[in-house]
N, C-alpha and C positions, 0 to 999 in steps of 0.2 A: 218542039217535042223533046223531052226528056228522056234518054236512052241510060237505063241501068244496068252494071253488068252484075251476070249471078255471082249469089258469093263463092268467095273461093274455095275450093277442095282441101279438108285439111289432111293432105297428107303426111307430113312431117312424122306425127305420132303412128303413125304407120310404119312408115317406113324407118322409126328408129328400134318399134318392137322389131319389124324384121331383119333389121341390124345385128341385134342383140342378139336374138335366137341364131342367128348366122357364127356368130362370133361363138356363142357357147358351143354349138355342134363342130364349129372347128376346132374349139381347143379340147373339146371330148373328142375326137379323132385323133389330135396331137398327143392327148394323153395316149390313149389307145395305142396307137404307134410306139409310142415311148420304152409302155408299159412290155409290149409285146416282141420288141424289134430284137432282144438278142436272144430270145427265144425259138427265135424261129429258125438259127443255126447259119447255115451255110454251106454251101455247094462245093462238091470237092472239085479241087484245079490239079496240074503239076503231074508229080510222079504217083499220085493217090487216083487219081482219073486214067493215068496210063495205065497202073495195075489193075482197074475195073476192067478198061476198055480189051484188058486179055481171059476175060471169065467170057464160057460159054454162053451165059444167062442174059450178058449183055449186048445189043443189037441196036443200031442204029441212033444211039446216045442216051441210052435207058436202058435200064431191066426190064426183062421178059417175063412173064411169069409162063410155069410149068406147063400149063391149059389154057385156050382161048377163052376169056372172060366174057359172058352176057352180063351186058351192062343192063341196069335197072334205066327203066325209065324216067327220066329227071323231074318232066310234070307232073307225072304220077305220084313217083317219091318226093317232092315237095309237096303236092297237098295234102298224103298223108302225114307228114309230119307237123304240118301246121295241125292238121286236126288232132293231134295225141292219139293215145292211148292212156284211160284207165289203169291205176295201178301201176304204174313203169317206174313209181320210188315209196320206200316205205311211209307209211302214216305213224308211225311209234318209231324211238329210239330200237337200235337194234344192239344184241347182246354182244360184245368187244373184250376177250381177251386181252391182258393188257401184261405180255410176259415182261420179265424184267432181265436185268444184263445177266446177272449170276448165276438166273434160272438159265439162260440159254449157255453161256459160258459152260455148263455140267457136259462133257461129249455124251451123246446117246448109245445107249449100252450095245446098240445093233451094227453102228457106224452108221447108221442113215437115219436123219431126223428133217422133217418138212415143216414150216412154219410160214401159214401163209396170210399175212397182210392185207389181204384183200384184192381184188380186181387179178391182175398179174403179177403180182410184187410178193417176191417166194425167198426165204431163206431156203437153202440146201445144203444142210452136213451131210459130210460123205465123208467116211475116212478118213476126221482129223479136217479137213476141208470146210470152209465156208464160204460158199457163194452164191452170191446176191443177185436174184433176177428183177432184171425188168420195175427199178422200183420206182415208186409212185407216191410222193411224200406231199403234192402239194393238195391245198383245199380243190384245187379244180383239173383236171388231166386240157388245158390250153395254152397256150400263147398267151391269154392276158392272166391277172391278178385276180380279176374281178367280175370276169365274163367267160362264160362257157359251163362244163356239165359241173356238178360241184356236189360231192362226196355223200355219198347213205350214213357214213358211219365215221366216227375222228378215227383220225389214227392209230394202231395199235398202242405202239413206243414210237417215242422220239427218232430219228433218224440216228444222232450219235448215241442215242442208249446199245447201239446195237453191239456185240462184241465183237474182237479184231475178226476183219475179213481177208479173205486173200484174193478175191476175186468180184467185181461187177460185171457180169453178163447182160449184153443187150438184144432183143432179136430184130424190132427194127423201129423207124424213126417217128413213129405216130406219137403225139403227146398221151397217150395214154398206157406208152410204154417205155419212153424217154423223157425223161423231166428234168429240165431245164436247173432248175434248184434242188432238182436234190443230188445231179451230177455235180454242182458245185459244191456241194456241203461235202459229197462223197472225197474231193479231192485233195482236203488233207487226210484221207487217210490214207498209208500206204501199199495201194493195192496196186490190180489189171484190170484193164477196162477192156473188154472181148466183144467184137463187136463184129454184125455181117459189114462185106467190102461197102465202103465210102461213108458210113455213121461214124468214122472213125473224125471225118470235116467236121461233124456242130461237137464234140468232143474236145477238138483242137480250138478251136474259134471260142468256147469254155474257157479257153486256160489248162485243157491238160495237158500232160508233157507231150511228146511223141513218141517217146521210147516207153510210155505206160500203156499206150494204143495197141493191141492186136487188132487186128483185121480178117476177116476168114470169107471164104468164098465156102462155097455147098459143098462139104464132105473134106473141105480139110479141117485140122485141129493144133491143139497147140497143149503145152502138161503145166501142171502144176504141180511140180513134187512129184509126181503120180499119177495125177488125176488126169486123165486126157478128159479135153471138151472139144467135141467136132460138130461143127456147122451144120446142120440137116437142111433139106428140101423144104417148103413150104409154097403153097399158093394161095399169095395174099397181093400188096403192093406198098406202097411207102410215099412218103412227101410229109413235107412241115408247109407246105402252100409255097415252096420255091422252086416246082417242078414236079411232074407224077417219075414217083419209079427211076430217079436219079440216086439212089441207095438199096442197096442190098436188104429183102426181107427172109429170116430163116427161123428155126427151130435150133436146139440144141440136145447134144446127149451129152452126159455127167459120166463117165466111165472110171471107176476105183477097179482097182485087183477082186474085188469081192463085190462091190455092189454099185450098180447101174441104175441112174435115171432119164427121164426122155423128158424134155417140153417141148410142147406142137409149137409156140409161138402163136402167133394170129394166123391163118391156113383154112380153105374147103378140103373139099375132099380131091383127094387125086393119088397118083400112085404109088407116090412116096411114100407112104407109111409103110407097106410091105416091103418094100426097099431099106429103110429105116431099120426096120426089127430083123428083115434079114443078117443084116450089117453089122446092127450094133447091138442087138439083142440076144435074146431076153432082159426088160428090166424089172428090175423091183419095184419102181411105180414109174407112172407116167402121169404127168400134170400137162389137160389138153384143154384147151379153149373151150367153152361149150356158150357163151352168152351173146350176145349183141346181132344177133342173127336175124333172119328176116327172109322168103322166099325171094323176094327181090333183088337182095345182095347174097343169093348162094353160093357164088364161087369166091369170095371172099372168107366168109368166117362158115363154118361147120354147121351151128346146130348141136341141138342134145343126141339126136338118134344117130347123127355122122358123125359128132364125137367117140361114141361108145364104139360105133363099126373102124373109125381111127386105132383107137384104143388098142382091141384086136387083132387088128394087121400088122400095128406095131410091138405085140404083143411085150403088153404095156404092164405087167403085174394090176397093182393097187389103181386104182383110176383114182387120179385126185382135179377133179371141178377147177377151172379157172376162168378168170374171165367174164366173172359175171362180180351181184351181191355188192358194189360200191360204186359206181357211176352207172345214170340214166343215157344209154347208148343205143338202142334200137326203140321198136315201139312193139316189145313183149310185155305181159306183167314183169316185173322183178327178181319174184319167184318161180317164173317160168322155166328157166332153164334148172335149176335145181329139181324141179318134181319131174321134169322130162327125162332128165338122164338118169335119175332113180328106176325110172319104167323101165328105160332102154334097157339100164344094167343089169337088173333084176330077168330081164328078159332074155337076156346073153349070157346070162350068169358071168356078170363081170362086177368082180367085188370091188365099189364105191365107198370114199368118206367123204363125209362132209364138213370140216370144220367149220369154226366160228371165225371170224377177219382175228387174228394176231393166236389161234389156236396150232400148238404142234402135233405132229401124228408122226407116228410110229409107220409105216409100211409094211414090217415085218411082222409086227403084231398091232394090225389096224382093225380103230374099235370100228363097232355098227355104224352106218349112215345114223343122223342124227338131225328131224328137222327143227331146226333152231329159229328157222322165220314163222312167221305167224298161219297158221294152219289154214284159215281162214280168206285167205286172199285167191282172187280168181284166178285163174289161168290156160291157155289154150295146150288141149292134146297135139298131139304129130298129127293126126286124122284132120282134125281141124285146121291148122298155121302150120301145113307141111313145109317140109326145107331141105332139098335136093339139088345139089350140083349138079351143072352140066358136064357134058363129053364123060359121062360114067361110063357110057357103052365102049371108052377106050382103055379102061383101066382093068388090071389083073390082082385087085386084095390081097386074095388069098388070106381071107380073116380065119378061115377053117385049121391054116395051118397049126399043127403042133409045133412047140418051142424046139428049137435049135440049139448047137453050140453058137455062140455067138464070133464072128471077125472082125476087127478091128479094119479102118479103111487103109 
């Protein structure tokens, strides 16, 4: 008898497709890595970590934030984010201001002139003064080139169309408030880089000097000529994915001899705002977070309606919108936070504007809100997609007060 054996298995061609596809997703990983690795900064060591580890806020080898944070649920919030939202980026090109160097070069006849960029990213004259928040130059607020949230609208101007600056202000280390490229572009120019304690490390680890670094812990400051800018309070958190809360997150105040500005930074609600305007107020405007929010993540970012009650407390003049209108960051419509904090204001009788991304505004003589996105797009009420921080029942506003003289800290 004649024994045959089955034919043989062809694996080969198998197992060189799966070769292949191995090899590709490694070297799209390597890129990945490549693309992303000095982006992501670096952890402060040395005498930069000694002078953290003496801030109040800092406990146990981290920042503390202000309030006990409720954490969202991770299940949860990942499979709503896998499901979307509707509407969370525009369907049409949206209207972009597009100032040019000589126009901003002109000082504003008030001393205080706002030009806001889009998302966080804010020019501030003040009294002869230019300083630059939080700016945000590239196509995507991440770590890679090519991957992550990536822009509603182009850029106002160029990064170097801007005219001379004397100051970059940072409030804390999220890529959509620190960017990677456009601190290096920023650093032939001859400015300060102001920044809360230990962002001072993916700064340095950049290329910038160390004598162009300030550092500020909550409530001190530092001048410009004139201009005092002191650290404010904020309840938020920090990381580039090197560590939660290994870097200082704040707010800042803009203080001239005559005229005063507040930014919340990224922030829920807590008791620092009335602290804040105690202190440093009254201002001529206040530029406060009001987008990327979510009942899930309330103690982190505000909301339109705890924006406006911020506002308030910090008794804030002009409210000027931030934080929203150029990167898909929560799962709102778009124009969510725009038509909510119109309600709230209108409701508080708290006078709002609303620029266009690279639009300036007067404070002093600030025109009508003005809706400039598409009238048309859905969106949820407060009633509906409420957004309330916790431990409120421990906090003292006081949004009712009347303005003060204001004390410097």
């Amino acid at each position: 008898m004649t024994l045959h054996n089955p034919a043989p298995v062809r694996r080969r061609p198998l197992l060189r497709a799966l070769s292949l596809l191995a090899l590709v997703m490694l070297s799209l990983l390597v890129i990945g890595i490549a693309d992303a690795w000095r982006a992501l900064g670096s952890l402060p060591t040395g005498e930069r970590l000694e002078r953290m580890a003496a801030s109040a806020q800092y406990r146990g080898g981290k920042f503390v934030d202000t309030l006990p944070r409720v954490e969202p649920d991770t299940v949860a919030a990942g499979l709503r984010w896998l499901r979307g939202v509707e509407h969370s980026q525009p369907a049409a090109p949206l209207p972009v201001e597009s100032p040019t160097t000589s126009e901003l070069e002109v000082p504003p006849a008030s001393e205080l002139r706002i030009t806001w960029f889009g998302h966080s990213s804010l020019l501030v004259e003040i009294e002869g003064k230019r300083v630059l928040i939080d700016p945000v130059w590239s196509e995507r607020c991440s770590p890679s080139s090519f991957l992550g949230p990536a822009r509603f609208h182009p850029v106002p101007m160029p990064l170097d169309a801007l005219p001379a600056l004397d100051a970059v202000v940072i409030s804390h280390d999220h890529y959509d408030h620190l960017d990677y490229p456009s601190i290096v572009a920023l650093t032939a120019r001859p400015l300060r880089f102001i920044v809360p304690l230990g962002v001072g490390a993916h700064l340095a680890y950049w290329g910038v000097e160390l004598e162009r670094i300030v550092e500020l812990d909550w409530w001190q400051s530092t001048e410009l000529a004139g201009l005092k800018l002191v650290a404010t309070p904020a309840r938020h958190f920090s990381g580039r994915g090197l560590g939660a809360d290994r870097t200082l997150w704040s707010g800042w105040a803009l203080l001239g001899q005559r005229r005063r500005v507040y930014y919340s930074g990224d922030t829920a609600m807590f008791e620092g705002f009335a602290q804040i305007g105690e202190r440093l107020g009254p201002f001529d405007a206040a530029l406060i977070e009001v987008g990327a929010y979510d009942g899930m993540w309330a103690d982190v970012h505000l909301g339109p309606e705890q924006a406006v009650q911020a506002h308030r407390a910090a008794r804030g003049g002009v409210l000027v919108p931030v934080h929203w209108g150029t990167f898909d960051l929560a799962l709102h419509s778009w124009v969510e936070p725009a038509e909510r904090v119109l309600a709230a204001a209108a409701q508080e009788q708290v006078t709002v504007v609303t620029p266009r991304p690279g639009e300036s505004v007067d404070p002093l003589a600030p025109p009508p809100p003005a809706r400039w996105w598409p009238p048309d797009v859905p969106w949820q009420t407060a009633e509906q997609a409420p957004v309330v921080s916790s431990h409120l029942d421990r906090l003292s506003l006081r949004a009712q007060a009347q303005p003060a003289a204001a004390s410097a800290p």
